[in-house]
C-alpha positions as CSV (number, residue, x, y, z in Angstrom):
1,X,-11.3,-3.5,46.4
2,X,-11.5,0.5,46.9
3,X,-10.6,0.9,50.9
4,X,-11.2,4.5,52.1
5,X,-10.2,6.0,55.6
6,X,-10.6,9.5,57.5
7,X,-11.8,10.9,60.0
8,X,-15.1,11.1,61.5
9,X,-17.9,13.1,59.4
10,X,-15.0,13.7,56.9
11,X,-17.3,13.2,53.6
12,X,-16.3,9.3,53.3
13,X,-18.9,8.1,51.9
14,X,-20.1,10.8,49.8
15,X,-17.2,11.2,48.0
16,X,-17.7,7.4,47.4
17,X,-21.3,8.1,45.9
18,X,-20.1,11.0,44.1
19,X,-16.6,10.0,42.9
20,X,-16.2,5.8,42.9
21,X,-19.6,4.2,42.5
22,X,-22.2,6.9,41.6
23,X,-25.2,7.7,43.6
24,X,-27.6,4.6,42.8
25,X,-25.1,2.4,44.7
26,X,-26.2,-0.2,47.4
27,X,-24.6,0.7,50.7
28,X,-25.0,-1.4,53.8
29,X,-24.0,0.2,56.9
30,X,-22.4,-1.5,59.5
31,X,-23.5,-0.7,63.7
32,X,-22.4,-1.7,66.5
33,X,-24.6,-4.8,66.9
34,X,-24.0,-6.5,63.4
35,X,-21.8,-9.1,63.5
36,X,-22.0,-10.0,59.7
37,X,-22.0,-7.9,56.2
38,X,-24.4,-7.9,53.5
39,X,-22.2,-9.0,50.6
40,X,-24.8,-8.3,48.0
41,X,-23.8,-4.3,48.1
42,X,-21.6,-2.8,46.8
43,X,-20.3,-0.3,49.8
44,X,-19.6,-1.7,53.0
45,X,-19.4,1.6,55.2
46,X,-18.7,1.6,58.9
47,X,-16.6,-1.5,59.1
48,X,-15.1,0.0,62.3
49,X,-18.1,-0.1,63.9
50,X,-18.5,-4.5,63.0
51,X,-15.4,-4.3,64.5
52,X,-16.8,-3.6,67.6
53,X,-19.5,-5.7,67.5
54,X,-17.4,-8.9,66.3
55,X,-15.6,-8.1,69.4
56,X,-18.1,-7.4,72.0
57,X,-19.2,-10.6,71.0
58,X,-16.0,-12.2,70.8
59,X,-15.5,-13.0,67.8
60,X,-12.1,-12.0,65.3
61,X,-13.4,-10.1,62.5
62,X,-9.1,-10.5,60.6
63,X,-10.3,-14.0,60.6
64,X,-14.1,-12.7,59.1
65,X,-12.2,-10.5,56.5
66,X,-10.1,-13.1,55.6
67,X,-12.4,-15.5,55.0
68,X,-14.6,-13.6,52.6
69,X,-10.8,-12.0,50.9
70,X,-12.9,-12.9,47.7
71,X,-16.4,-11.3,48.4
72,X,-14.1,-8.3,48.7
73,X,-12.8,-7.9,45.9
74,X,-14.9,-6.0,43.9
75,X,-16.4,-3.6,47.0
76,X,-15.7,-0.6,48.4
77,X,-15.3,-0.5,51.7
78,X,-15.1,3.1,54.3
79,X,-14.0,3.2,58.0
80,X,-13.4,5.7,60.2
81,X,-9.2,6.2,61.3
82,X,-9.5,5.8,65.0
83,X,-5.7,5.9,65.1
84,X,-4.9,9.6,66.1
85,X,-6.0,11.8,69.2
86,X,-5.8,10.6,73.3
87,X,-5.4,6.8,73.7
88,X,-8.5,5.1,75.6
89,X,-8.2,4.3,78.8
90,X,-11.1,1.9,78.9
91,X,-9.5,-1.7,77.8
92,X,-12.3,-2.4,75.4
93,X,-11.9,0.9,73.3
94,X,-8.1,0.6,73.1
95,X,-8.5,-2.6,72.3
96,X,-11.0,-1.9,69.3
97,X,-8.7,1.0,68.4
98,X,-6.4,-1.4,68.0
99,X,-8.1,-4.4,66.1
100,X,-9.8,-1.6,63.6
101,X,-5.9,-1.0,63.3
102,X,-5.2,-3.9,62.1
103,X,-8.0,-4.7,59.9
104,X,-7.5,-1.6,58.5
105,X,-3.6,-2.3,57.6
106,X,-4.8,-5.4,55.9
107,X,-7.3,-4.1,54.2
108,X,-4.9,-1.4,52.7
109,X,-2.5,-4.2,51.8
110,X,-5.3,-5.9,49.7
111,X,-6.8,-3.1,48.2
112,X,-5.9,-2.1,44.5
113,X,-6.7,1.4,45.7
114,X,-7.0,3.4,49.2
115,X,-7.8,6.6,49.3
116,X,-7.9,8.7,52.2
117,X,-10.7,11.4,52.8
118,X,-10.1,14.8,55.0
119,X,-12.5,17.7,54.9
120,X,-14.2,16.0,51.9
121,X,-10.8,16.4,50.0
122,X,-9.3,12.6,48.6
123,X,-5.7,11.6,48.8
124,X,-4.8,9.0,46.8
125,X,-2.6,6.6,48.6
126,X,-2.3,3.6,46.4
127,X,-3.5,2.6,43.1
């Protein structure tokens, strides 16, 4: 698995098609009201966003992810870094920031590679 993190409209998933899987890649985008991934693609962009929509519905997408550990494995997968800037003071959106937190540290550990995209500019972390 390839897990990329930045920002917001930081060029995530165009340096994906342009650098990792090339431009004919499948992508399935995740919103705030899908509650499940489309495992035939090959990006999975958004994830933050089925964060929220696992949770609004109450379910634990760390259990989700770790379920389907092996549908992962060969995908790439983008989500926004909602860890910097002012905390939330609505309980549900610190609460998202904070399960997109974790999912996102777990996703990292499991990753051969995770890159990290600012102002369209990669960082390799690992791999």
């Amino acid at each position: 698995m390839v897990f990329v993190i930045g920002g917001a409209y930081q060029g995530k998933l165009d340096y994906v098609l342009e650098q990792v899987c090339g431009p004919d890649a499948t992508v399935w985008t995740c919103d705030d009201q899908s509650q499940e991934i489309d495992w035939s693609c090959q990006v999975i962009d958004k994830i933050h966003l089925l964060v929220w929509a696992r949770q609004q519905a109450g379910l634990d997408t760390m259990d989700y992810l770790q379920q389907h550990l092996s549908l992962l494995q060969d995908k790439v997968v983008i989500c926004d870094d909602l860890s910097s800037g002012v905390v939330p003071i609505d309980r549900d959106t610190r609460l998202w920031r904070e399960n997109v937190g974790r999912c996102s540290v777990w996703l990292a550990r499991e990753a051969e590679r995770v890159v990290r995209v600012f102002c369209g500019l990669a960082t390799d972390l690992k791999g």
